[in-house]
PDB file of N, CA, C and O in Angstrom, chain B, residues numbered from 101:
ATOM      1  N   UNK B 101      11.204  -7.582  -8.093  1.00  0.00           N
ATOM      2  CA  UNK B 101      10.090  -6.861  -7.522  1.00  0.00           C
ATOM      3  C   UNK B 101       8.808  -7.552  -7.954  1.00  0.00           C
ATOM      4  O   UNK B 101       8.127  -7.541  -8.980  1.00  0.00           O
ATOM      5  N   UNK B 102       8.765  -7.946  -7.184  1.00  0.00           N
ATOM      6  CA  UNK B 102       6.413  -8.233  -7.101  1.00  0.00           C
ATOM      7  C   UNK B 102       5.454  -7.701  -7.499  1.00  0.00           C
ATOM      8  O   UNK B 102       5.336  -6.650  -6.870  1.00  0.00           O
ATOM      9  N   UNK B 103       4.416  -7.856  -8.434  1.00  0.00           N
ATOM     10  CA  UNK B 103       3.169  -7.492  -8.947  1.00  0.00           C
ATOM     11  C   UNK B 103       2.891  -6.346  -7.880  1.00  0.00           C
ATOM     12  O   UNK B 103       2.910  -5.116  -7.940  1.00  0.00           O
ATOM     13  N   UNK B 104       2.623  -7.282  -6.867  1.00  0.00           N
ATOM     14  CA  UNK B 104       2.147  -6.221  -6.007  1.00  0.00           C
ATOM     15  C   UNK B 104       3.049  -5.559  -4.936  1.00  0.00           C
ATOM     16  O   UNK B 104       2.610  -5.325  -3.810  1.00  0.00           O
ATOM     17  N   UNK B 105       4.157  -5.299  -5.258  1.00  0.00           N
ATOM     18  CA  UNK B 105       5.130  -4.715  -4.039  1.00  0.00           C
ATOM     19  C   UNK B 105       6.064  -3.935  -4.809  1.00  0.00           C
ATOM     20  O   UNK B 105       6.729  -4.381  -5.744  1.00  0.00           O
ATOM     21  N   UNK B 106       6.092  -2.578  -4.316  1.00  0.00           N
ATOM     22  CA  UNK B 106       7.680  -1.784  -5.154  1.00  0.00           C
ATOM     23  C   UNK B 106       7.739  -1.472  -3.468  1.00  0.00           C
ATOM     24  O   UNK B 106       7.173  -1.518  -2.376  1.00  0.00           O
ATOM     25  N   UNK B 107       9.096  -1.069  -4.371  1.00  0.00           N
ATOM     26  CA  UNK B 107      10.149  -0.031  -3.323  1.00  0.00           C
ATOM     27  C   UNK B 107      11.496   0.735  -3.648  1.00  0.00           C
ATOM     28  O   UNK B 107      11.266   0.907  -4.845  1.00  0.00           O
ATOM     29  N   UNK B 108      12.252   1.093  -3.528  1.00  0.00           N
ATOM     30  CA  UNK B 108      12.630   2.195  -3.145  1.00  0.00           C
ATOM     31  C   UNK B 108      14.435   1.405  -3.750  1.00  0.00           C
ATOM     32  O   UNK B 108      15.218   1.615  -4.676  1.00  0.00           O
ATOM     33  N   UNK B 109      14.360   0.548  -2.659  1.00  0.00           N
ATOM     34  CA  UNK B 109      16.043   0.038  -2.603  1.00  0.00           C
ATOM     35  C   UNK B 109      15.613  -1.307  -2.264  1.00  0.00           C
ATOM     36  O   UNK B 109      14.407  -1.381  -2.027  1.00  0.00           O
ATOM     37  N   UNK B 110      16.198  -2.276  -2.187  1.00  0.00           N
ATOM     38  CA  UNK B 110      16.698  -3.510  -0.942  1.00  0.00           C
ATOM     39  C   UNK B 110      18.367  -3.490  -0.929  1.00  0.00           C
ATOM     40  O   UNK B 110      19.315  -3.233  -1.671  1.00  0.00           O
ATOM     41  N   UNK B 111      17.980  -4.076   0.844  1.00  0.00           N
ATOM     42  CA  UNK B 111      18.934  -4.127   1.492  1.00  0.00           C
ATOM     43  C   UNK B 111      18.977  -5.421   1.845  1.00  0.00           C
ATOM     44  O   UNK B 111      17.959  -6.113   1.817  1.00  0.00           O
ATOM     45  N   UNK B 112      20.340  -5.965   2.274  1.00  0.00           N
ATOM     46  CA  UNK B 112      20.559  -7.671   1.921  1.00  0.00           C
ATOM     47  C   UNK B 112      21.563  -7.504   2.915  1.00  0.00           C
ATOM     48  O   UNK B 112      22.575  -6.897   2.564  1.00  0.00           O
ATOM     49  N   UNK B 113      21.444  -8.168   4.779  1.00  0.00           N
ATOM     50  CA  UNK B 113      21.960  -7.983   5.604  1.00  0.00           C
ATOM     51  C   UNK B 113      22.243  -9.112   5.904  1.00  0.00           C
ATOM     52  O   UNK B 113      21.160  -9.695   5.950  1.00  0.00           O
ATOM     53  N   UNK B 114      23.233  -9.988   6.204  1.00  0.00           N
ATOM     54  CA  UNK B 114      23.788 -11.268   6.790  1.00  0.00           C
ATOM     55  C   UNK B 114      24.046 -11.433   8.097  1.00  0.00           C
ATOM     56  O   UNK B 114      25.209 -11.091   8.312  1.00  0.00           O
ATOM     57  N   UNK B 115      23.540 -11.772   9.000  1.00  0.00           N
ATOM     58  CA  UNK B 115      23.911 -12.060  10.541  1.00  0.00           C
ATOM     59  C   UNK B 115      24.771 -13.113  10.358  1.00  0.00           C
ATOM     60  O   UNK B 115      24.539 -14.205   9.838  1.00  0.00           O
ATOM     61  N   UNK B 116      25.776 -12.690  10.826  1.00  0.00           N
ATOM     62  CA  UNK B 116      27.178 -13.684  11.164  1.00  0.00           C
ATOM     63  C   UNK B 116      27.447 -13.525  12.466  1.00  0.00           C
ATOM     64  O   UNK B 116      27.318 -12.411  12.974  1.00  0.00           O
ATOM     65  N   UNK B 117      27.925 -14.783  13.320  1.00  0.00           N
ATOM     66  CA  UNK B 117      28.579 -14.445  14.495  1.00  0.00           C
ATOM     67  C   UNK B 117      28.196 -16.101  15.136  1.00  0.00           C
ATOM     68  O   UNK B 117      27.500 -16.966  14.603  1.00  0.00           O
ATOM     69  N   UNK B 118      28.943 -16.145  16.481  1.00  0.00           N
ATOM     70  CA  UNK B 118      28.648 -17.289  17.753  1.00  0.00           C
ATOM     71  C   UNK B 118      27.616 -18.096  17.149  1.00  0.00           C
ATOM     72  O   UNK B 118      26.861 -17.672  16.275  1.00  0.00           O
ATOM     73  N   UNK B 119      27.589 -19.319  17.645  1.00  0.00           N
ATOM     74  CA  UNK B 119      26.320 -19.762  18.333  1.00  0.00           C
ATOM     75  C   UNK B 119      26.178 -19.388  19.287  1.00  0.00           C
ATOM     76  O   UNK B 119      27.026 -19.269  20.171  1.00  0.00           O
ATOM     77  N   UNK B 120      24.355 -18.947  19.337  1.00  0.00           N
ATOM     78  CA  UNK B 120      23.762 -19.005  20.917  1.00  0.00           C
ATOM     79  C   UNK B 120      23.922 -17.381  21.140  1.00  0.00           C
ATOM     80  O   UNK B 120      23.911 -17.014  22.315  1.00  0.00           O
ATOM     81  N   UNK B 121      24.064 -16.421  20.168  1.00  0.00           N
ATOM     82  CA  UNK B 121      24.057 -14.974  20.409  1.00  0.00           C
ATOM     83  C   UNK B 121      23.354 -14.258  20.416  1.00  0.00           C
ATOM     84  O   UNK B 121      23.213 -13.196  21.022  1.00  0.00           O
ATOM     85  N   UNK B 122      22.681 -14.917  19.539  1.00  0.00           N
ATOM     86  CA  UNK B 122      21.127 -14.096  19.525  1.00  0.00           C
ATOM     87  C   UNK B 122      20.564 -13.842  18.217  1.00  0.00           C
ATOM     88  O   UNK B 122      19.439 -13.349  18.141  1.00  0.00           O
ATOM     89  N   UNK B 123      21.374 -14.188  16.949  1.00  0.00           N
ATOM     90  CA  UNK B 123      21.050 -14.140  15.427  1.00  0.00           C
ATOM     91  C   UNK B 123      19.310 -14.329  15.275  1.00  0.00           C
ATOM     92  O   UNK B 123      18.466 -13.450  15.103  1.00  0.00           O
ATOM     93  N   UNK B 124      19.191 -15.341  15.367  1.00  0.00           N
ATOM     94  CA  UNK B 124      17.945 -15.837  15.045  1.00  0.00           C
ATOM     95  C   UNK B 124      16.663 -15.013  15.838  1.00  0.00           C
ATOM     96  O   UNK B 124      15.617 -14.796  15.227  1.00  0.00           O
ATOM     97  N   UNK B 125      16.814 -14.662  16.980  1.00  0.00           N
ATOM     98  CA  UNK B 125      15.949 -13.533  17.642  1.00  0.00           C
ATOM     99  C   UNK B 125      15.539 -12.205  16.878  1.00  0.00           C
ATOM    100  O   UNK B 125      14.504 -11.612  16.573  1.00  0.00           O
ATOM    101  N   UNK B 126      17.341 -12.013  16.689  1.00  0.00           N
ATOM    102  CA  UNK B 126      16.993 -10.368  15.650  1.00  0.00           C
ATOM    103  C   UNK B 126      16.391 -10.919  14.710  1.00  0.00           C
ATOM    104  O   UNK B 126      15.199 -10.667  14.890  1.00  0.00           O
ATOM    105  N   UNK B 127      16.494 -11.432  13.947  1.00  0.00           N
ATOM    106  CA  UNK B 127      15.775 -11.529  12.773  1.00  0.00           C
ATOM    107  C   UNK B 127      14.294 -11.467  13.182  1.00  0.00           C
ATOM    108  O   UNK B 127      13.563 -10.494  12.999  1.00  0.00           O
ATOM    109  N   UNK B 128      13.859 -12.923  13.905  1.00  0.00           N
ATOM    110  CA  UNK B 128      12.534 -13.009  14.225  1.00  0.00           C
ATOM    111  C   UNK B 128      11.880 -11.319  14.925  1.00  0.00           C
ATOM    112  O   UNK B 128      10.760 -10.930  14.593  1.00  0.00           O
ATOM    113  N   UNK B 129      12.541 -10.707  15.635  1.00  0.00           N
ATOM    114  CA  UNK B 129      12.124  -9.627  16.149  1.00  0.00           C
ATOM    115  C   UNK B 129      11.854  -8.400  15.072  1.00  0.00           C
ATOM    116  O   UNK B 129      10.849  -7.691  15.147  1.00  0.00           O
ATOM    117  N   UNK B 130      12.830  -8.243  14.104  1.00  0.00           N
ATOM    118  CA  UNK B 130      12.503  -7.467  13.162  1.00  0.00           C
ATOM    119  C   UNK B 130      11.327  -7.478  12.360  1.00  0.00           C
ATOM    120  O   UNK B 130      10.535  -6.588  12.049  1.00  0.00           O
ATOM    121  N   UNK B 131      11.424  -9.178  11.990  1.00  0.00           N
ATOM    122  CA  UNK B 131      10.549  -9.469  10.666  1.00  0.00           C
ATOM    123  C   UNK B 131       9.206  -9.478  11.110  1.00  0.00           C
ATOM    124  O   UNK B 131       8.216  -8.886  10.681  1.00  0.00           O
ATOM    125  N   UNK B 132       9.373 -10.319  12.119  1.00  0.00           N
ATOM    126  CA  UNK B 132       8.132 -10.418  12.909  1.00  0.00           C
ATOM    127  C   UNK B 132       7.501  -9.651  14.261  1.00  0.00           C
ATOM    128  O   UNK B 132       6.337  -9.778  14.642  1.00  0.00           O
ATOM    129  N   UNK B 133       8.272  -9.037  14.738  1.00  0.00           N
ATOM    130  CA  UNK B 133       8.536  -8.467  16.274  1.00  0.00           C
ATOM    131  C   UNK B 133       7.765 -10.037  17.303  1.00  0.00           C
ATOM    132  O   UNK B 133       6.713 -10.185  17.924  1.00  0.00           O
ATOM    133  N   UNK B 134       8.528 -10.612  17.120  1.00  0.00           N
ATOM    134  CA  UNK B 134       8.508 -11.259  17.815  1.00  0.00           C
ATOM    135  C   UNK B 134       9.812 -11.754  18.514  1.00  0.00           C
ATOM    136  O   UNK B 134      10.830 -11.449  17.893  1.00  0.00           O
ATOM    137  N   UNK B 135      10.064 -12.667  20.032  1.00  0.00           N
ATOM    138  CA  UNK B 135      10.955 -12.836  20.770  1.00  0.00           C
ATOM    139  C   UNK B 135      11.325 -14.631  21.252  1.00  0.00           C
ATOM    140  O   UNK B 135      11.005 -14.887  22.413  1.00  0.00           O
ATOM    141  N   UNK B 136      11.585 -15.118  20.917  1.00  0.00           N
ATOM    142  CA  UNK B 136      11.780 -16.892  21.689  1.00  0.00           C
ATOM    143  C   UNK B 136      12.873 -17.068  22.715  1.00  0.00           C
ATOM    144  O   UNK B 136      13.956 -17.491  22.311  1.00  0.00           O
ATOM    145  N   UNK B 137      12.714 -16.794  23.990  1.00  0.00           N
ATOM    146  CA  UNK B 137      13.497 -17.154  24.605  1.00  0.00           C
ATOM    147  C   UNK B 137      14.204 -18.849  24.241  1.00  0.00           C
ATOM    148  O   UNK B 137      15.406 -19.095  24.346  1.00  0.00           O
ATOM    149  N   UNK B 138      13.482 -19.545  23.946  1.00  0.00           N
ATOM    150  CA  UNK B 138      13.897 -20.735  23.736  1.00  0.00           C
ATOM    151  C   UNK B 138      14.095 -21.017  22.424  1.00  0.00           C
ATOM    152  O   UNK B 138      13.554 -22.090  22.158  1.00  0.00           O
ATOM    153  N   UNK B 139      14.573 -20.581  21.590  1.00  0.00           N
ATOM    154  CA  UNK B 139      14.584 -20.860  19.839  1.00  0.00           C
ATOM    155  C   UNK B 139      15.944 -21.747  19.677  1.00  0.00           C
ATOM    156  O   UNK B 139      16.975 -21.983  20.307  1.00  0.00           O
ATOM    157  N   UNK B 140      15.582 -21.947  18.968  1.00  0.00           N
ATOM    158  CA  UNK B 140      16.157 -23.248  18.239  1.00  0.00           C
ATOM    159  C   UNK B 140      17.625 -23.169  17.612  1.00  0.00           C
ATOM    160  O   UNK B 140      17.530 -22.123  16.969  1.00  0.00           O
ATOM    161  N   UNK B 141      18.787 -23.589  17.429  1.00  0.00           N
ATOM    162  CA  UNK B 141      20.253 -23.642  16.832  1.00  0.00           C
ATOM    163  C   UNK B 141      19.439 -23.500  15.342  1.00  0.00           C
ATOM    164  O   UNK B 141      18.268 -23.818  15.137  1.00  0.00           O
ATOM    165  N   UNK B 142      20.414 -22.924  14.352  1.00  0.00           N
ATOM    166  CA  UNK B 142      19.621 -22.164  13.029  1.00  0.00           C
ATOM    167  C   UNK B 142      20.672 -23.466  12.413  1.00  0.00           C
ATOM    168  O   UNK B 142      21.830 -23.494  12.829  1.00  0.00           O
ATOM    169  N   UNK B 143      20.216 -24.483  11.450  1.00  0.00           N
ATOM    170  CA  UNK B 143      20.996 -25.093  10.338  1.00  0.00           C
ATOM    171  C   UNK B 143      20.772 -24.369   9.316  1.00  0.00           C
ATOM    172  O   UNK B 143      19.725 -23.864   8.909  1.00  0.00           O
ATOM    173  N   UNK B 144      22.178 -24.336   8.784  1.00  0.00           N
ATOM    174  CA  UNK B 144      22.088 -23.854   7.589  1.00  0.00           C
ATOM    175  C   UNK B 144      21.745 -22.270   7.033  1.00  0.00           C
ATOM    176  O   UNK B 144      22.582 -21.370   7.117  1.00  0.00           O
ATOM    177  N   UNK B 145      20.612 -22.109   6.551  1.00  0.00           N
ATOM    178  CA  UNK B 145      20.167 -20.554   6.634  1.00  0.00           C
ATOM    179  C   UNK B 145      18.831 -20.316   6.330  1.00  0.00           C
ATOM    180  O   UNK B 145      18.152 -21.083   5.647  1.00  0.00           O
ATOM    181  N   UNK B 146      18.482 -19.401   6.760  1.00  0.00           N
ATOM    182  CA  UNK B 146      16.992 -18.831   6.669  1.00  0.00           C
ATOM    183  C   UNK B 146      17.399 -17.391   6.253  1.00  0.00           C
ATOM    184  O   UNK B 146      18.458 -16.907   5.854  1.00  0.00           O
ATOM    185  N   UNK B 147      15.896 -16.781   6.546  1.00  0.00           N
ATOM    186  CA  UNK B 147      15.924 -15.400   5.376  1.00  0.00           C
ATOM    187  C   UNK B 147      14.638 -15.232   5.709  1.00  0.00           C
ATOM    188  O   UNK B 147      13.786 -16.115   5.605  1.00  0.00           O
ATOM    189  N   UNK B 148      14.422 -13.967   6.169  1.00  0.00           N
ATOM    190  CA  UNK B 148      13.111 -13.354   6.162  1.00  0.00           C
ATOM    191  C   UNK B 148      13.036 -12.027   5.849  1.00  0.00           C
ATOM    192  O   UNK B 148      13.945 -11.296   6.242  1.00  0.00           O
ATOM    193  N   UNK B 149      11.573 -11.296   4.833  1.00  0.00           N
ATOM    194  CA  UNK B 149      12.572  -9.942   4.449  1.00  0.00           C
ATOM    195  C   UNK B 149      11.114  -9.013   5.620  1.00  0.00           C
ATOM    196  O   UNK B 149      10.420  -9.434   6.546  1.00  0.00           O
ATOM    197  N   UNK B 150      11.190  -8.025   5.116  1.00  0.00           N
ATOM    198  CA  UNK B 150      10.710  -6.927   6.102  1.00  0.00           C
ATOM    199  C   UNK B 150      10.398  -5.287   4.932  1.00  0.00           C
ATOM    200  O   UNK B 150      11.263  -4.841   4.178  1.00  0.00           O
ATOM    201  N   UNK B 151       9.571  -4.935   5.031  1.00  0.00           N
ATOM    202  CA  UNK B 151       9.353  -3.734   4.164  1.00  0.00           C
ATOM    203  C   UNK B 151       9.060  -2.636   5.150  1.00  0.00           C
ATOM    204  O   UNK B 151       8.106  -2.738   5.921  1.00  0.00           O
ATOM    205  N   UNK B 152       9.926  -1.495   5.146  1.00  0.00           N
ATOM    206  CA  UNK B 152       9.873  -0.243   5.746  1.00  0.00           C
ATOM    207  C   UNK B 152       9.775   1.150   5.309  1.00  0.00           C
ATOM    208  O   UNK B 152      10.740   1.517   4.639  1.00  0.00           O
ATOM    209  N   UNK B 153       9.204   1.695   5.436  1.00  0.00           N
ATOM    210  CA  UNK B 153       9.429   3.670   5.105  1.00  0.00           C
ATOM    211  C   UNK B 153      10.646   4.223   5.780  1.00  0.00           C
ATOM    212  O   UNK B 153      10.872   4.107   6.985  1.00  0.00           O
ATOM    213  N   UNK B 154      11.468   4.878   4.847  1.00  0.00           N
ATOM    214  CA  UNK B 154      12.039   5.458   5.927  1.00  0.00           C
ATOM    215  C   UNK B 154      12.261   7.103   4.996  1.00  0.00           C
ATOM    216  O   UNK B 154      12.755   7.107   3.869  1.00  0.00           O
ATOM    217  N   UNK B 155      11.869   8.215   5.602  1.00  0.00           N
ATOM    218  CA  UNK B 155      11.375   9.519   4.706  1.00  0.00           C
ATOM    219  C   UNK B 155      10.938   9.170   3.571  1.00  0.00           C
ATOM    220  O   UNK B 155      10.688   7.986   3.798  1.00  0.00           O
ATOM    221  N   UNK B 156      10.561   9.409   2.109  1.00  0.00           N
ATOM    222  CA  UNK B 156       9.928   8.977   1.083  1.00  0.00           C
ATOM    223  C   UNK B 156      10.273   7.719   0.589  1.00  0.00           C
ATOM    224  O   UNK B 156       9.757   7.136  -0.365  1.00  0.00           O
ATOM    225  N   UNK B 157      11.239   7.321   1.353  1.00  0.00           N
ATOM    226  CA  UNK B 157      11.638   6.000   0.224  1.00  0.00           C
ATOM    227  C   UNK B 157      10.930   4.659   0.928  1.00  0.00           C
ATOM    228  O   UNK B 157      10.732   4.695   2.143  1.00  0.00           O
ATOM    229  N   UNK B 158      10.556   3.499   0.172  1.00  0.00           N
ATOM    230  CA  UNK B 158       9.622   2.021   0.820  1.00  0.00           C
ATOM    231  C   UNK B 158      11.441   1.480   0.427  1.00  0.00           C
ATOM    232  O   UNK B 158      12.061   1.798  -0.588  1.00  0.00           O
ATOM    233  N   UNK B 159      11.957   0.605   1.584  1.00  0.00           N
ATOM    234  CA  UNK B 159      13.299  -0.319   1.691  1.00  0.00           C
ATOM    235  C   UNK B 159      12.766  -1.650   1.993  1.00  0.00           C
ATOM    236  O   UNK B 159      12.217  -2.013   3.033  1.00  0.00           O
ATOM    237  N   UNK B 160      13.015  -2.338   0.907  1.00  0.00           N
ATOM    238  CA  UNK B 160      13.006  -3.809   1.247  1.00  0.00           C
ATOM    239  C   UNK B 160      14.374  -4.557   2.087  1.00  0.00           C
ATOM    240  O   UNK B 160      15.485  -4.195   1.699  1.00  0.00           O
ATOM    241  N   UNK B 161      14.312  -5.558   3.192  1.00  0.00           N
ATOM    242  CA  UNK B 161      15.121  -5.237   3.694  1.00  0.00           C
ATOM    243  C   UNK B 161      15.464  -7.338   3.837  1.00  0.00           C
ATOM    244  O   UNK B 161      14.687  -8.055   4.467  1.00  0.00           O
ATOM    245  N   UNK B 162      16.425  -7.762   3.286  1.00  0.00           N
ATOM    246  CA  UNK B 162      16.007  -9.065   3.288  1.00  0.00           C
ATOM    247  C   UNK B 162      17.652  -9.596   4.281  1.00  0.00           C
ATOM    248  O   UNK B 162      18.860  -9.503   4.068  1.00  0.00           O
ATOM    249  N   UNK B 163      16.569 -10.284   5.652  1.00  0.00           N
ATOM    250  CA  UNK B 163      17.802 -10.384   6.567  1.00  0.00           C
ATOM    251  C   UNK B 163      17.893 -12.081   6.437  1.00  0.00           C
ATOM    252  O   UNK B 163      17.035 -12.916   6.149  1.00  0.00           O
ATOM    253  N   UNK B 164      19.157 -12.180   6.741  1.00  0.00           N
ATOM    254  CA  UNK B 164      20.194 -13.756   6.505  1.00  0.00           C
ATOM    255  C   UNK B 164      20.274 -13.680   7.791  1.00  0.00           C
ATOM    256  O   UNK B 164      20.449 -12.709   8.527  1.00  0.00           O
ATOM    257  N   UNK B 165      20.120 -14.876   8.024  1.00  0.00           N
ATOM    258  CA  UNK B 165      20.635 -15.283   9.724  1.00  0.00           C
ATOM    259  C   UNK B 165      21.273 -16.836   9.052  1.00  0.00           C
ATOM    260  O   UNK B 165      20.747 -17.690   8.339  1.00  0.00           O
ATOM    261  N   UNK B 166      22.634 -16.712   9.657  1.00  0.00           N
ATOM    262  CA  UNK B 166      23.487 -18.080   9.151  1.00  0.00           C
ATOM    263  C   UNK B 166      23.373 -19.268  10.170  1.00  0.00           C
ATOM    264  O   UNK B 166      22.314 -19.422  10.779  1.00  0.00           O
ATOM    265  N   UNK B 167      24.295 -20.000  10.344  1.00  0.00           N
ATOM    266  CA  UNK B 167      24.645 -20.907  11.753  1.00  0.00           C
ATOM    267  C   UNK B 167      25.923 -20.419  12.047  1.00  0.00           C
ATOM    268  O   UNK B 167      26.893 -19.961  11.443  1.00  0.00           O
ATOM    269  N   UNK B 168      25.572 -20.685  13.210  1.00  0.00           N
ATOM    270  CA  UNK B 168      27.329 -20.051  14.428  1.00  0.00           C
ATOM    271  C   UNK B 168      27.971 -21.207  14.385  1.00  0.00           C
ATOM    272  O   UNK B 168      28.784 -21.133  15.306  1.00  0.00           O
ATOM    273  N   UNK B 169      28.109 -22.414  13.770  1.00  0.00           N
ATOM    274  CA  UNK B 169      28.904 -23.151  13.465  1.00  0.00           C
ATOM    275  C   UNK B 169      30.079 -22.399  12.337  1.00  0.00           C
ATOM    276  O   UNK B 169      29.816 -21.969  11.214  1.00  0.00           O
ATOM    277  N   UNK B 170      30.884 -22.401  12.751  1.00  0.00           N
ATOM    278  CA  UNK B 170      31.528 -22.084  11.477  1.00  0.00           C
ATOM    279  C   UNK B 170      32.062 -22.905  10.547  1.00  0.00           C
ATOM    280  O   UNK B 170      32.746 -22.438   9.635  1.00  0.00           O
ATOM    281  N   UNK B 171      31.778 -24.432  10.680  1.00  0.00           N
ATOM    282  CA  UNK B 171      31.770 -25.267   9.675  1.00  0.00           C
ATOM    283  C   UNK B 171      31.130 -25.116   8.718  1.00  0.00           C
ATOM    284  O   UNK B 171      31.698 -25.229   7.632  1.00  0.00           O
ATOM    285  N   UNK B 172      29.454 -24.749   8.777  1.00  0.00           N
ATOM    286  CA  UNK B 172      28.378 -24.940   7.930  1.00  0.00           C
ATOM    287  C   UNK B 172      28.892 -23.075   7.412  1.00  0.00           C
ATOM    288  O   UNK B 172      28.295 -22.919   6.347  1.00  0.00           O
ATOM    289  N   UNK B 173      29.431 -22.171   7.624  1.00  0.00           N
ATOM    290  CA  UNK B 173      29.121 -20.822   7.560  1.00  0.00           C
ATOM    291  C   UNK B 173      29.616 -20.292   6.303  1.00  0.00           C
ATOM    292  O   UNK B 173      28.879 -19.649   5.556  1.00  0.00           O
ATOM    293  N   UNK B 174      31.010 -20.567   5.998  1.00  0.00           N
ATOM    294  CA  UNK B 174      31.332 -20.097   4.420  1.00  0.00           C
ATOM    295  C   UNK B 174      30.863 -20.871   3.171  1.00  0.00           C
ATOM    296  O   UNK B 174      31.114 -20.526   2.016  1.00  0.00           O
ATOM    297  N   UNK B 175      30.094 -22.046   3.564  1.00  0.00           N
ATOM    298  CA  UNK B 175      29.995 -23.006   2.643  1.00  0.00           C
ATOM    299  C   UNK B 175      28.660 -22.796   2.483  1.00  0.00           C
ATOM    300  O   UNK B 175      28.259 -23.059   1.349  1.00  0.00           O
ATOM    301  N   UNK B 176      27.973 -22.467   3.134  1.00  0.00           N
ATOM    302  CA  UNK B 176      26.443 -22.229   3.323  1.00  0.00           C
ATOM    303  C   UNK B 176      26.367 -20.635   2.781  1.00  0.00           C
ATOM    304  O   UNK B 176      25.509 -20.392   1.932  1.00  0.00           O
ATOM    305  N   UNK B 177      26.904 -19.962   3.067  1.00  0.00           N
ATOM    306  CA  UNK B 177      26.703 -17.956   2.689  1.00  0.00           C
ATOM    307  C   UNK B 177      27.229 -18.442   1.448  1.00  0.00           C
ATOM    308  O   UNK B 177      26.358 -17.936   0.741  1.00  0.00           O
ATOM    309  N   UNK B 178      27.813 -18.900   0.813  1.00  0.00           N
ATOM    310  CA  UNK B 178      28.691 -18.894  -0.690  1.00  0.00           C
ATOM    311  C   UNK B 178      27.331 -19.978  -1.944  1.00  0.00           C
ATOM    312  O   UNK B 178      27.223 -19.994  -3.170  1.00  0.00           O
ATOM    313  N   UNK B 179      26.866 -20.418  -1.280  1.00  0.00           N
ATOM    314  CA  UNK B 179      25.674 -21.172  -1.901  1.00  0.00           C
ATOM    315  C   UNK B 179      24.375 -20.305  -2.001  1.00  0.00           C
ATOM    316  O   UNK B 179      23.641 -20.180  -2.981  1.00  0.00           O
ATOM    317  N   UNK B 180      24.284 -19.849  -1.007  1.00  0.00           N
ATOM    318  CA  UNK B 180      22.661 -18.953  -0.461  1.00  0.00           C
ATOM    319  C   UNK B 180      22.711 -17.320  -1.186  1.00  0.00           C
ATOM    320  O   UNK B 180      21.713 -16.670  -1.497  1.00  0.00           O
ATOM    321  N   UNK B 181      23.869 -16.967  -1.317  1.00  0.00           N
ATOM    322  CA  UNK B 181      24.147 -15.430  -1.629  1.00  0.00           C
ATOM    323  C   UNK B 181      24.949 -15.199  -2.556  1.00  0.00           C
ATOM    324  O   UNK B 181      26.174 -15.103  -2.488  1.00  0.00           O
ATOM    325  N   UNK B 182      24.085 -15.080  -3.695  1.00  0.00           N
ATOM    326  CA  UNK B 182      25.249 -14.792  -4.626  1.00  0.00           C
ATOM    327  C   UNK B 182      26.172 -13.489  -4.725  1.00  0.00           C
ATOM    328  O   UNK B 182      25.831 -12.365  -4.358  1.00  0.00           O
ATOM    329  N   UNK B 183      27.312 -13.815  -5.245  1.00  0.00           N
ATOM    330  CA  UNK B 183      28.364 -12.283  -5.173  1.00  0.00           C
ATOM    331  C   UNK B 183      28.875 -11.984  -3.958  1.00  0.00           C
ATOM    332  O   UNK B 183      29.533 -10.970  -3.725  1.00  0.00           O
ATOM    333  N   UNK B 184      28.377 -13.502  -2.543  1.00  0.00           N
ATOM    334  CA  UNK B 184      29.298 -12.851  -1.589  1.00  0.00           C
ATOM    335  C   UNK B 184      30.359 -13.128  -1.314  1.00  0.00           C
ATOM    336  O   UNK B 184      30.916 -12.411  -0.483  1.00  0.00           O
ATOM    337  N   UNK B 185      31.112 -14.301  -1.897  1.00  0.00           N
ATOM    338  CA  UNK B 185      32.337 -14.710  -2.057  1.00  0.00           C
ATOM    339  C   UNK B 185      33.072 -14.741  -3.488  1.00  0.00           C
ATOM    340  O   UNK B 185      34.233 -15.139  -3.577  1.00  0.00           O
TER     341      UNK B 185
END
């Protein structure tokens, strides 16, 4: 937690799935509300988090978007996240 940031809980969500499904959108749409029809194949991994209210509690909410390769996918989540393998 940050000098300047509390909260409540975090939540630590992994987008897994295809290439070309739409991973990288949700994320961008959440974190940012934003949309790319044209966005880019994700190497490797990114992470963007997001802070919300939801009734009294502030949830930090830190979303994983992987690659739909599933070459790069267990080898990449097992490096990036600890405790998930």
């Amino acid at each position: 937690m940050g000098s300047d940031e509390s909260y409540n809980f975090v939540f630590k969500v992994v987008l897994i799935g295809e290439s070309g499904v739409g991973k990288s959108n949700l994320l961008s749409r959440f974190t940012k509300n934003e949309f790319n029809h044209d966005s880019r194949t994700t190497i490797g991994v990114e992470f963007s988090t997001r802070t919300v209210q939801v009734d009294n509690f502030t949830i930090k909410a830190q979303i994983w978007d992987t690659a739909g390769l599933e070459r790069y996918r267990v080898t990449l989540i097992s490096m990036h996240i600890p405790g998930w393998l």
